[in-house]
The first five atom37 places (N, CA, C, CB, O) and aatype in JSON, in Angstrom:
{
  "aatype": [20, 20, 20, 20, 20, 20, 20, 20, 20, 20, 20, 20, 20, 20, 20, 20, 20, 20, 20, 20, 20, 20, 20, 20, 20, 20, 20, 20, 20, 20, 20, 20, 20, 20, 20, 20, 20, 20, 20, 20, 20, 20, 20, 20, 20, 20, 20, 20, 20, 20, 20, 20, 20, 20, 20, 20, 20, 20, 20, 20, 20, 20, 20, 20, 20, 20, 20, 20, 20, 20, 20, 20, 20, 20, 20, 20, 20, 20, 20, 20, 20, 20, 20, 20, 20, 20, 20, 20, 20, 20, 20, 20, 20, 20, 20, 20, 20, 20, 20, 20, 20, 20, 20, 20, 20, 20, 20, 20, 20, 20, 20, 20, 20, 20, 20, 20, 20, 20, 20, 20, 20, 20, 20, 20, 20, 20, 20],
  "atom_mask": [
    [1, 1, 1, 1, 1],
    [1, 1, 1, 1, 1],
    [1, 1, 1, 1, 1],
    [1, 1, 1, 1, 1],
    [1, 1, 1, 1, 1],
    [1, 1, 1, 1, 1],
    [1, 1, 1, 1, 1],
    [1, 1, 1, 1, 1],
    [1, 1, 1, 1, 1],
    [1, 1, 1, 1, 1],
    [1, 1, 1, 1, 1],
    [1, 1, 1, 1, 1],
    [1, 1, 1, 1, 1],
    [1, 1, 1, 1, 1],
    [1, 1, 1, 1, 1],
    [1, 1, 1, 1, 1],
    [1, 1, 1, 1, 1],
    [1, 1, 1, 1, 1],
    [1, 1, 1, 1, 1],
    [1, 1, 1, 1, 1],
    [1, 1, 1, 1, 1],
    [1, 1, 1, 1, 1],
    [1, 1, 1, 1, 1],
    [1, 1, 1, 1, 1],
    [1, 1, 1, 1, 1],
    [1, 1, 1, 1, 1],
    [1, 1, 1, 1, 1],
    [1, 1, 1, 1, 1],
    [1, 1, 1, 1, 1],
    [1, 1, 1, 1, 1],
    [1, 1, 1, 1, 1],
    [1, 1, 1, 1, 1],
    [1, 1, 1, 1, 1],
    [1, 1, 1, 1, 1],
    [1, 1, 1, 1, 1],
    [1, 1, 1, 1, 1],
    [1, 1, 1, 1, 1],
    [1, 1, 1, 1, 1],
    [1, 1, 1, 1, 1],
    [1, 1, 1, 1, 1],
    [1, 1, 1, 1, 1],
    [1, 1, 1, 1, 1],
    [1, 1, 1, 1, 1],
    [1, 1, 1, 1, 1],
    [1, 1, 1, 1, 1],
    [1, 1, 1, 1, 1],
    [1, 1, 1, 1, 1],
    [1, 1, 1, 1, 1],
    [1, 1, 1, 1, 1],
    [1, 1, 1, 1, 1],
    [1, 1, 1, 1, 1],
    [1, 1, 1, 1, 1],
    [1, 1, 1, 1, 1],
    [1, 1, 1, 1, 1],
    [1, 1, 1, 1, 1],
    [1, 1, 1, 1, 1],
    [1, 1, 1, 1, 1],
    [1, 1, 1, 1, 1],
    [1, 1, 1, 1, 1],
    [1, 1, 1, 1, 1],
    [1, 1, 1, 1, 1],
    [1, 1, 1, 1, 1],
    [1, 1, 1, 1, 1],
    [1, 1, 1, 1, 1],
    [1, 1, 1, 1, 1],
    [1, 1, 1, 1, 1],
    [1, 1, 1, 1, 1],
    [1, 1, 1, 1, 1],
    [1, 1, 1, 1, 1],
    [1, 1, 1, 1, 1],
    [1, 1, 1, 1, 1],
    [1, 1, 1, 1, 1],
    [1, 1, 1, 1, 1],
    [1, 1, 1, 1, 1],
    [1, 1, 1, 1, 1],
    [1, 1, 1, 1, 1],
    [1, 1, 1, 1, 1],
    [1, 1, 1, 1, 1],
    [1, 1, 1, 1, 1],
    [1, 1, 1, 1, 1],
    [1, 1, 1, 1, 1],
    [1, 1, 1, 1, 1],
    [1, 1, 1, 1, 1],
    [1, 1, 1, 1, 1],
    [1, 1, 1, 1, 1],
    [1, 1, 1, 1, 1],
    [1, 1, 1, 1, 1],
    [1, 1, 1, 1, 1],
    [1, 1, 1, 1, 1],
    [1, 1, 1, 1, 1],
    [1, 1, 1, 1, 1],
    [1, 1, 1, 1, 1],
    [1, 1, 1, 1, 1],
    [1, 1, 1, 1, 1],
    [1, 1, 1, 1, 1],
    [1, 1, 1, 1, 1],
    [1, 1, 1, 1, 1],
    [1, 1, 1, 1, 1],
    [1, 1, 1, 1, 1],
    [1, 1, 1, 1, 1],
    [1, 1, 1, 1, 1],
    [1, 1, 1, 1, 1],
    [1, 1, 1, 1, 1],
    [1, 1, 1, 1, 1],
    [1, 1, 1, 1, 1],
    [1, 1, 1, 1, 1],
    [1, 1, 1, 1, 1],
    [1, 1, 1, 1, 1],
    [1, 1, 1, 1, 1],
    [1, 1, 1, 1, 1],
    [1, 1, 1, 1, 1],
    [1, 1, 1, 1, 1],
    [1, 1, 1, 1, 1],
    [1, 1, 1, 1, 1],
    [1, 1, 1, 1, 1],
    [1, 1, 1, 1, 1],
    [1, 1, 1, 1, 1],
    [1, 1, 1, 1, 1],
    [1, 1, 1, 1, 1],
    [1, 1, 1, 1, 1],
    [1, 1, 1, 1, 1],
    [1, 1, 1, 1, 1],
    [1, 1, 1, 1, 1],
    [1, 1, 1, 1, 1],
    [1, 1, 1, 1, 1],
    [1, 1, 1, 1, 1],
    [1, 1, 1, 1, 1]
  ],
  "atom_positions": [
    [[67.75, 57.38, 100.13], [68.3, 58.58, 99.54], [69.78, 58.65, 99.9], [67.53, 59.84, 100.04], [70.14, 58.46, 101.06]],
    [[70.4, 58.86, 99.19], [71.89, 58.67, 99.06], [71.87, 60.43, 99.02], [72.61, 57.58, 97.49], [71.07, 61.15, 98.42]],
    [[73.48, 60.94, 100.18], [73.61, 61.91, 100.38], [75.02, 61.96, 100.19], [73.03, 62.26, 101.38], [75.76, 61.01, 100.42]],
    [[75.57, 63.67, 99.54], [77.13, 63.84, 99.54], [77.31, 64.77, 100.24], [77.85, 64.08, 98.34], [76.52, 65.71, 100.34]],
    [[78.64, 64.66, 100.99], [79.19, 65.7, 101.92], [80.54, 65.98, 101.36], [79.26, 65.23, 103.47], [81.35, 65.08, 101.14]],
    [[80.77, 67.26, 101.13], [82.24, 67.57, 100.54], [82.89, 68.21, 102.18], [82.2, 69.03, 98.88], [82.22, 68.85, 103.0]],
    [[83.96, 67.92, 102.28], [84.67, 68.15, 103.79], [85.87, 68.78, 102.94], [85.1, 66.53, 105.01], [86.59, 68.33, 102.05]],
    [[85.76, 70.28, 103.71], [87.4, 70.54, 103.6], [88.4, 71.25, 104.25], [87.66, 70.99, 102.66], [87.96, 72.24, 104.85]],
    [[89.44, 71.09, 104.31], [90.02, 71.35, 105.4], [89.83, 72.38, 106.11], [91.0, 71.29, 105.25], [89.91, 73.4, 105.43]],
    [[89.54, 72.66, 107.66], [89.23, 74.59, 107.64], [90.26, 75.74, 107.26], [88.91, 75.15, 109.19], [89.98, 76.88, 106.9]],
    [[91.53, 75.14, 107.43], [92.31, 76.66, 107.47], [92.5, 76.61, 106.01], [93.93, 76.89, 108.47], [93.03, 77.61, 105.53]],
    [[92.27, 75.92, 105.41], [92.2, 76.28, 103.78], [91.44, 77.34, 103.32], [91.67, 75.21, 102.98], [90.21, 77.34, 103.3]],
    [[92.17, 78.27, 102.94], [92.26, 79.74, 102.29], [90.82, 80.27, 103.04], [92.23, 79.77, 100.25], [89.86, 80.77, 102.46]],
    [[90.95, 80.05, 104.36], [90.73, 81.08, 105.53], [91.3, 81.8, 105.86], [90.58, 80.85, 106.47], [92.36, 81.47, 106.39]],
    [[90.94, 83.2, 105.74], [91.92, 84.46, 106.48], [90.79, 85.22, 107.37], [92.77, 85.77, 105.16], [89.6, 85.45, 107.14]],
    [[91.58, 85.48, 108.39], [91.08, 86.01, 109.43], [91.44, 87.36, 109.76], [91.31, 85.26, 110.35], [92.54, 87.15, 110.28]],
    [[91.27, 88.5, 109.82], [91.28, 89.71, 109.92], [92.26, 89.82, 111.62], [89.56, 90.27, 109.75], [91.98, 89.51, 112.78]],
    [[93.42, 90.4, 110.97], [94.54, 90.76, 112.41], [93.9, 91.56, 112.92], [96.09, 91.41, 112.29], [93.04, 92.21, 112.32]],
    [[94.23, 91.71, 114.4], [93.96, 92.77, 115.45], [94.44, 93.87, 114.96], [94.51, 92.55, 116.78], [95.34, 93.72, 114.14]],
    [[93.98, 95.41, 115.33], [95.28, 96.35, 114.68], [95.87, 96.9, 116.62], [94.43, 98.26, 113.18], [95.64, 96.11, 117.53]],
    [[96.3, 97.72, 116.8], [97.53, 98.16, 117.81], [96.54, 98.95, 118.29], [99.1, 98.91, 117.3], [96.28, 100.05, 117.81]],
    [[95.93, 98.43, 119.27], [94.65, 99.45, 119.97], [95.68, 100.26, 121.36], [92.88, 98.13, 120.84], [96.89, 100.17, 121.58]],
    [[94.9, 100.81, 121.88], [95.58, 101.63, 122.93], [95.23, 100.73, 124.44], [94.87, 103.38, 122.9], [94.24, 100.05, 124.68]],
    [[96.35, 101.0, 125.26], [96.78, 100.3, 126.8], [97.21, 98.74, 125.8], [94.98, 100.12, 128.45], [96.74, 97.65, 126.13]],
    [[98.08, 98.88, 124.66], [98.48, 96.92, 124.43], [99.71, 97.31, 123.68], [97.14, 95.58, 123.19], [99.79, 98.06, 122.7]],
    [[100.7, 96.65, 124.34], [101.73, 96.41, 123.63], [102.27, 95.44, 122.77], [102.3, 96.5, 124.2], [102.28, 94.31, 123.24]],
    [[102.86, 95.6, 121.3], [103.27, 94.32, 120.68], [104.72, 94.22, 120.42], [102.56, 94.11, 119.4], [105.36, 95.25, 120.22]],
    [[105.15, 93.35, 120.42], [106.64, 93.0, 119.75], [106.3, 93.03, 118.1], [107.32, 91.23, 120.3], [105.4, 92.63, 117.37]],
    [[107.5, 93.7, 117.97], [107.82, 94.19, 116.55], [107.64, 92.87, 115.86], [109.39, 94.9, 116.31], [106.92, 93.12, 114.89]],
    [[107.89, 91.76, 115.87], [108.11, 90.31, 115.48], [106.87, 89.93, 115.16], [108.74, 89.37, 116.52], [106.75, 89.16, 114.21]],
    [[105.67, 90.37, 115.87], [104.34, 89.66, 115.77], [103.56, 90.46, 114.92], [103.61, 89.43, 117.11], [102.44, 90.14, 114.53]],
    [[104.38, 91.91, 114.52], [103.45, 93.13, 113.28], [103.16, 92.29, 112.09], [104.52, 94.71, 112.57], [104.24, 92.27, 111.5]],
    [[102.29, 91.58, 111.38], [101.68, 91.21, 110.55], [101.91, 89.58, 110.7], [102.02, 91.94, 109.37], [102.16, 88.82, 109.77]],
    [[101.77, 89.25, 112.02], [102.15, 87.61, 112.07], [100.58, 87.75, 113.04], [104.14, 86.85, 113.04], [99.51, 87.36, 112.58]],
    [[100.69, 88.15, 113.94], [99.91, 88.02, 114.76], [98.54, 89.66, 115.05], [101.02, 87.6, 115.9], [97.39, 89.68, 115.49]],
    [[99.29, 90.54, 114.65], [98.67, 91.78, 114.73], [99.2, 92.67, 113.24], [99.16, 92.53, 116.28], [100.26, 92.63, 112.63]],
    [[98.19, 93.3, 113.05], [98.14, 94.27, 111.64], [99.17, 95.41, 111.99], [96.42, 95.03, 111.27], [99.39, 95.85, 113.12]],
    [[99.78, 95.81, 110.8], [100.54, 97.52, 110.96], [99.04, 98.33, 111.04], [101.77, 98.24, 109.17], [98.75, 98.63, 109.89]],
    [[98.03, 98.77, 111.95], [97.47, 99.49, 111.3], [97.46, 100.43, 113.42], [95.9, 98.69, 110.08], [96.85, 100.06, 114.42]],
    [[97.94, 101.04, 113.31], [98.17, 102.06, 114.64], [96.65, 102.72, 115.27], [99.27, 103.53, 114.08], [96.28, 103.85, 114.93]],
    [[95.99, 101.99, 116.07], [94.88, 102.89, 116.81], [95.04, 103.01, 118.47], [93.35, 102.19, 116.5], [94.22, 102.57, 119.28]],
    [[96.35, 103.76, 118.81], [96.1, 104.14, 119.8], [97.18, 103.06, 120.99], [94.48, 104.15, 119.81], [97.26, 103.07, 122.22]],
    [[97.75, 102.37, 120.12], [98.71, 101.26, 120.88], [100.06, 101.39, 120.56], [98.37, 99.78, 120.54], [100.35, 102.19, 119.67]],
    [[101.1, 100.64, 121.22], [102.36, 100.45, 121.28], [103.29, 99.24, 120.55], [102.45, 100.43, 122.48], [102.89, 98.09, 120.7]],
    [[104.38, 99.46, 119.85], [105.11, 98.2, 119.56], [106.13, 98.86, 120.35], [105.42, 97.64, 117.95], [106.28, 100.01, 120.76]],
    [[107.19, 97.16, 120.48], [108.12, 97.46, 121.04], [109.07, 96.52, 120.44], [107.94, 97.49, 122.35], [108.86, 95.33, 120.18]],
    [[110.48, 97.4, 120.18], [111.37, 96.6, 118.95], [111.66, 95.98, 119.8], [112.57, 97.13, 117.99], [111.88, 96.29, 120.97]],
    [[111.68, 94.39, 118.95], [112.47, 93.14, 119.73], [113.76, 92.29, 119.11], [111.39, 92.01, 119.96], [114.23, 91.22, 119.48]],
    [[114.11, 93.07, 118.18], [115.44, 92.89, 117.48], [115.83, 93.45, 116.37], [115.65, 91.79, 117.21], [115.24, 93.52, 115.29]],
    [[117.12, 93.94, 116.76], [117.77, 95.02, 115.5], [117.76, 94.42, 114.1], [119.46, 95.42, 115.76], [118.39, 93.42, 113.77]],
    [[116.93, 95.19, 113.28], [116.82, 94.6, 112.19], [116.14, 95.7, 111.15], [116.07, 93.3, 112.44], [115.81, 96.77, 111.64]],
    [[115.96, 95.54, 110.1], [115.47, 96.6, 108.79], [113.8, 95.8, 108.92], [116.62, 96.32, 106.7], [113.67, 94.58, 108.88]],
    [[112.74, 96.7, 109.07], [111.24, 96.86, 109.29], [110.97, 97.16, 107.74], [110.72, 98.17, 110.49], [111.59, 98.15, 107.36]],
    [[110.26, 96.59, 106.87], [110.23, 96.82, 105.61], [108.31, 96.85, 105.77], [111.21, 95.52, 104.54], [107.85, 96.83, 104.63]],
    [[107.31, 96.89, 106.73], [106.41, 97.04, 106.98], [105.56, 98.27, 106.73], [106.56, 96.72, 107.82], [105.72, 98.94, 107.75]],
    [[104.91, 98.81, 106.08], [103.89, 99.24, 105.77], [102.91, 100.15, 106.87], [103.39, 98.15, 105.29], [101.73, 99.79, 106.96]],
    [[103.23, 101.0, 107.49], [102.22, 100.75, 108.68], [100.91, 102.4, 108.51], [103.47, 100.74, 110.62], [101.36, 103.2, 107.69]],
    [[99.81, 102.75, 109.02], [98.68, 103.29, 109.2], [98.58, 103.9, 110.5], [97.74, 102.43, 108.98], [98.39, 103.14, 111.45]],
    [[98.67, 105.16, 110.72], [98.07, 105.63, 111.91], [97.08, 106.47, 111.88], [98.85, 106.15, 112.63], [96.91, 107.33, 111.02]],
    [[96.06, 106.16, 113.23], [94.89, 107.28, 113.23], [95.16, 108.77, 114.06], [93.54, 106.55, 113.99], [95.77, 109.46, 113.24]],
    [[95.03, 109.32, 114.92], [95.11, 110.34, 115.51], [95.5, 110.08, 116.58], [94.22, 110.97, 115.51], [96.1, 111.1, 116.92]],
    [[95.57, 109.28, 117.46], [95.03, 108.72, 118.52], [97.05, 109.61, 119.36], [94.46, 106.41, 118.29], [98.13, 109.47, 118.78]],
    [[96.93, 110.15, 120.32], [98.44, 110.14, 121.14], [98.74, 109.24, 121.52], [98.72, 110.82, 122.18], [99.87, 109.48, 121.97]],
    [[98.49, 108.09, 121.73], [99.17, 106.51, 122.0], [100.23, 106.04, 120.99], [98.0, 105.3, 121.91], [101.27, 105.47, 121.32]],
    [[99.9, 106.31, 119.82], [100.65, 105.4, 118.82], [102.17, 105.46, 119.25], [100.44, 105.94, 117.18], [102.86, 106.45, 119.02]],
    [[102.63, 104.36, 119.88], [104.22, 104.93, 120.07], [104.92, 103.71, 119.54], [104.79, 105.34, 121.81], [104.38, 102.61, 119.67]],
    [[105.87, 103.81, 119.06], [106.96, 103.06, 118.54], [108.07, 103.15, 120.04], [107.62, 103.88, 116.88], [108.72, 104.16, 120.33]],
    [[108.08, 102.1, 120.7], [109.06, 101.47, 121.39], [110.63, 101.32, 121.53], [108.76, 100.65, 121.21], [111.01, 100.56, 122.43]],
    [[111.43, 101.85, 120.89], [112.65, 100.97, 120.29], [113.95, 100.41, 121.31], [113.36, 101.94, 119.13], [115.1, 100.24, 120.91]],
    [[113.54, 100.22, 122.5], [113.43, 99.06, 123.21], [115.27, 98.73, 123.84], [112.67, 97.78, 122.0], [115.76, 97.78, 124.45]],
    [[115.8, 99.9, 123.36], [117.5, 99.81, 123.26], [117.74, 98.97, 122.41], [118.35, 99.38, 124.47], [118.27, 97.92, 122.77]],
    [[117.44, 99.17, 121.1], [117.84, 97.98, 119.59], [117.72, 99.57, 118.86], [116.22, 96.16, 118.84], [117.11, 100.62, 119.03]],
    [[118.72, 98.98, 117.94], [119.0, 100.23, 116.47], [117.99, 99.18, 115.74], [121.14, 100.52, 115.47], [118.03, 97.95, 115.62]],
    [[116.95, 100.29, 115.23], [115.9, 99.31, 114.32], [115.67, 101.08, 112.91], [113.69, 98.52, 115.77], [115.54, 102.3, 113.0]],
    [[115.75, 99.93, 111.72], [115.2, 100.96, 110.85], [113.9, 100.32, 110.14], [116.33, 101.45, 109.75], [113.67, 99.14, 109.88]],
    [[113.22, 101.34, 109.95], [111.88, 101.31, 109.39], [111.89, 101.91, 108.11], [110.88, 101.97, 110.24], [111.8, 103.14, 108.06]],
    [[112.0, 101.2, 106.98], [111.81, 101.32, 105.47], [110.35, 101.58, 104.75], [112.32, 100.05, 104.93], [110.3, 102.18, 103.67]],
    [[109.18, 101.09, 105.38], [107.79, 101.09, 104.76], [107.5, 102.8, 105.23], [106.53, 99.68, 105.54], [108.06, 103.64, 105.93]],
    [[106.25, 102.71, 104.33], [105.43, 103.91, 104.47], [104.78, 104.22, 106.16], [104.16, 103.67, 103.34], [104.4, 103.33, 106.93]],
    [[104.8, 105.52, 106.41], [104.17, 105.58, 107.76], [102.99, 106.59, 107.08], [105.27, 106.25, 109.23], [103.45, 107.56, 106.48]],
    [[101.75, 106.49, 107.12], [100.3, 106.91, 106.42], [99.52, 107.1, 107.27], [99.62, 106.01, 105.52], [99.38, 106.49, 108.33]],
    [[98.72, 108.34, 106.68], [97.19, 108.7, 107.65], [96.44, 107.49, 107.35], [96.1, 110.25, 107.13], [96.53, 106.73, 106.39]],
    [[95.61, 107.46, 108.5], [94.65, 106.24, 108.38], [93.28, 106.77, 107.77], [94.38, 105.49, 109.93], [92.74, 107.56, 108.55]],
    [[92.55, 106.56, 106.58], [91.42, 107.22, 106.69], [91.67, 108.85, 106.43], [90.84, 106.86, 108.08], [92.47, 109.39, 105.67]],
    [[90.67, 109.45, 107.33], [91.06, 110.81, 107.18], [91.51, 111.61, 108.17], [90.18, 111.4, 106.74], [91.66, 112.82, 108.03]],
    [[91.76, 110.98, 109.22], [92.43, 111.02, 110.7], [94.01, 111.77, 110.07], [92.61, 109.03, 111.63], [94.26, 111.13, 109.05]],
    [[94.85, 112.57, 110.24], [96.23, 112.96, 110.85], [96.82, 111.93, 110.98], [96.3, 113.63, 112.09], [95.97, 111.3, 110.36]],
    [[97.5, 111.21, 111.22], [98.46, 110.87, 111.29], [99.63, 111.03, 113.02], [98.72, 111.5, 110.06], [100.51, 111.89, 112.98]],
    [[99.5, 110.17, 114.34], [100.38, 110.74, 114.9], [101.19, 109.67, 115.43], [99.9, 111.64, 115.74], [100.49, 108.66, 115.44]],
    [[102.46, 109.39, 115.92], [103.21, 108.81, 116.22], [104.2, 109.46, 117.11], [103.52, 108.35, 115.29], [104.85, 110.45, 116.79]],
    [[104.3, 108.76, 118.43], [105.63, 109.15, 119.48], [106.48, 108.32, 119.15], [105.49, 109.03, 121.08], [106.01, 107.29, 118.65]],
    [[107.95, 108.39, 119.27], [109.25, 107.85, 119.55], [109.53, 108.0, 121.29], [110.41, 108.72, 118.57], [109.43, 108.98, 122.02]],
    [[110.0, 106.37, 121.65], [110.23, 106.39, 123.45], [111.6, 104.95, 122.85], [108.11, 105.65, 125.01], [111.72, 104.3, 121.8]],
    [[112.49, 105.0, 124.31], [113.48, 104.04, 124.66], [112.92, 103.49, 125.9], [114.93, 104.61, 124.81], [113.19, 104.15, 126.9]],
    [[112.35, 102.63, 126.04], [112.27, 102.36, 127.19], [113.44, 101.47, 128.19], [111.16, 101.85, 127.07], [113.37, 100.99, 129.32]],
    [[114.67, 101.54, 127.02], [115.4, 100.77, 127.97], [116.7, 101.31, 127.54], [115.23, 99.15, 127.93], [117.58, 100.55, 127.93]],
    [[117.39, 102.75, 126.6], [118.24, 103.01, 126.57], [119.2, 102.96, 125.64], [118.35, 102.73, 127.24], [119.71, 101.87, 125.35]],
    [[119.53, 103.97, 125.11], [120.61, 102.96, 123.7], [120.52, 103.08, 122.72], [120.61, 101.63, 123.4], [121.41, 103.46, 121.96]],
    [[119.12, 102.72, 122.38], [118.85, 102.29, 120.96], [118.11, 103.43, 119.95], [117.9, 100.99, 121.06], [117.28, 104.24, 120.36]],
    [[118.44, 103.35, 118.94], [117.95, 104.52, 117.56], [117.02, 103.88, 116.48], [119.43, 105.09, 116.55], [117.1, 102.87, 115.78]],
    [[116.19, 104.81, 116.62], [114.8, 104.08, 115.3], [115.55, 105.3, 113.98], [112.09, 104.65, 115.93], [116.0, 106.45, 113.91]],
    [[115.32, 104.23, 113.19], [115.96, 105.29, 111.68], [114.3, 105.19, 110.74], [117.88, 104.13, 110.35], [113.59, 104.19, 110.78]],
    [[114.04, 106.12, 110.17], [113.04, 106.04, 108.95], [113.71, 106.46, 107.81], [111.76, 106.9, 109.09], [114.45, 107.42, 107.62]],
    [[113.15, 105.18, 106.74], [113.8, 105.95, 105.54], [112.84, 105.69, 104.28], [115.43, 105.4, 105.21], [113.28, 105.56, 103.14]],
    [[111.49, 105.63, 104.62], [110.7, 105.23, 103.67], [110.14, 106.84, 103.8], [109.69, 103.77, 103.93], [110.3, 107.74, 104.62]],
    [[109.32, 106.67, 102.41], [108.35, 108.21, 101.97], [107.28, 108.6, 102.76], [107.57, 108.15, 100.53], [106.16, 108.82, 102.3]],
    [[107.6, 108.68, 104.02], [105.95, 108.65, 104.85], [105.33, 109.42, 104.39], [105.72, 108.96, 106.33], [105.49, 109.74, 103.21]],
    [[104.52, 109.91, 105.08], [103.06, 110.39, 104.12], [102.03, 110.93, 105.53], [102.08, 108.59, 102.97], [101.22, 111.85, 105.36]],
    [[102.1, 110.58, 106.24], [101.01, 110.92, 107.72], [101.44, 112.66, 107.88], [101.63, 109.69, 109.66], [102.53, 113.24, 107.87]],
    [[100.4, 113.02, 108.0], [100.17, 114.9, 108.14], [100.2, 115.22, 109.6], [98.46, 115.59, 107.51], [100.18, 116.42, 109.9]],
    [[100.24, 114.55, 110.32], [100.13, 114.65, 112.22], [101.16, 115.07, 112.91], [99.93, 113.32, 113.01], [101.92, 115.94, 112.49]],
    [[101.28, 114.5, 114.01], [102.76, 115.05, 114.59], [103.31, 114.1, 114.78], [102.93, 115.86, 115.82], [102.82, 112.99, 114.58]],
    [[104.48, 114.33, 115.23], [105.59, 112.77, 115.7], [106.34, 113.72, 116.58], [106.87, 111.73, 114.19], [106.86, 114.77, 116.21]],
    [[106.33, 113.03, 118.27], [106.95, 113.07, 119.43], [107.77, 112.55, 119.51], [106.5, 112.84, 120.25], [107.52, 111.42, 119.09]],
    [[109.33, 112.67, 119.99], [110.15, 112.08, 120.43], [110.57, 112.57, 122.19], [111.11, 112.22, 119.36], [110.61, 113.64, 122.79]],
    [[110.75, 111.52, 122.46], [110.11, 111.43, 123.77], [112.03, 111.73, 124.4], [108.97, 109.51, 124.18], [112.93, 111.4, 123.64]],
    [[112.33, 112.32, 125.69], [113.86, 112.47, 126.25], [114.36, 111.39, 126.02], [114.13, 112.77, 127.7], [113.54, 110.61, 125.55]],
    [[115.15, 111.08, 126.1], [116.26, 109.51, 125.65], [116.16, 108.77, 124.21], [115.83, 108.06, 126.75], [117.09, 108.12, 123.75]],
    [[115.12, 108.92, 123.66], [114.74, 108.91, 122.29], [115.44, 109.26, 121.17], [113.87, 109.52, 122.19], [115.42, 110.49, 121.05]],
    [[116.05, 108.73, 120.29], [116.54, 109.21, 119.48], [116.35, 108.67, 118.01], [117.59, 109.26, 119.91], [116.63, 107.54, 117.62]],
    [[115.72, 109.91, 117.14], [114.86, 109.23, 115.8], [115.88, 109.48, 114.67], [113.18, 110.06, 115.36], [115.99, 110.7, 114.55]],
    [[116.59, 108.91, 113.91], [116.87, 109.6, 112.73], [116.31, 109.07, 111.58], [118.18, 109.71, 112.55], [115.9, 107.91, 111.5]],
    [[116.26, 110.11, 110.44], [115.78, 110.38, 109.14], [116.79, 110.14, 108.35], [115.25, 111.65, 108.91], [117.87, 110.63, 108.68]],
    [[116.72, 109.32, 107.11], [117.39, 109.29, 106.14], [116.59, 109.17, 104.92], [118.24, 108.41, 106.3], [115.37, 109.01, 104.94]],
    [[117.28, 109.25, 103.86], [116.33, 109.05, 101.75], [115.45, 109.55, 102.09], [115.69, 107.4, 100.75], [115.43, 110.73, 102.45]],
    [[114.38, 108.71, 102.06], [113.02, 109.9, 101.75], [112.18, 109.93, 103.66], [111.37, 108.89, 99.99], [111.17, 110.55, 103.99]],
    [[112.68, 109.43, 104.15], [112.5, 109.13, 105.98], [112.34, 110.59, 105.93], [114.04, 108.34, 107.23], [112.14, 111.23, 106.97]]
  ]
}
């Protein structure tokens, strides 16, 4: 009996479902949809270079969600959105001084947003 085996490569059009930003874990801004999802439950990014964020991101309720901005001027262009049917919440922190997070995309999350002393958030267009 003659048998066929078709072999093919594994990572061929395998996708694997990203981690999303759980709470007590921090990520570098660099690894948000490389290595971990925009989707905010309860965890931290932390900007790792001044640059325009054109990312998409989801938050649940959770008081963790904090945006980092790390002493880097970073702007964030994507949507910031309730997750589900959760609120929406997000803190602003510097943990090292300096630096300004700008939003200027149409967010959309109904929750609160903290800005934390040394913090400094600005809003622009539809931010």
């Amino acid at each position: 009996m003659n048998s066929l085996f078709l072999v093919m490569p594994y990572a061929q059009n395998c996708w694997a479902a990203l981690p999303t930003i759980i709470s007590n874990t921090t990520y570098q801004t660099s690894a948000v949809g490389v290595s971990v999802s925009a989707v905010f439950e309860g965890g931290t990014i932390q900007v790792d270079q001044a640059t325009i964020y054109t990312t998409n991101f989801t938050l649940n309720n959770s008081n963790g969600n904090t945006i980092d901005n790390n002493g880097f001027n970073a702007t964030f262009s994507g949507v910031f959105s309730n997750g589900g049917v959760d609120s929406g919440v997000i803190n602003f922190i510097d943990g090292s001084g300096g630096g300004t997070i700008t939003l200027t995309g149409n967010n959309t999350y109904t929750g609160s947003t903290t800005i934390a002393s040394g913090a400094t958030l600005a809003l622009t267009g539809d931010g």
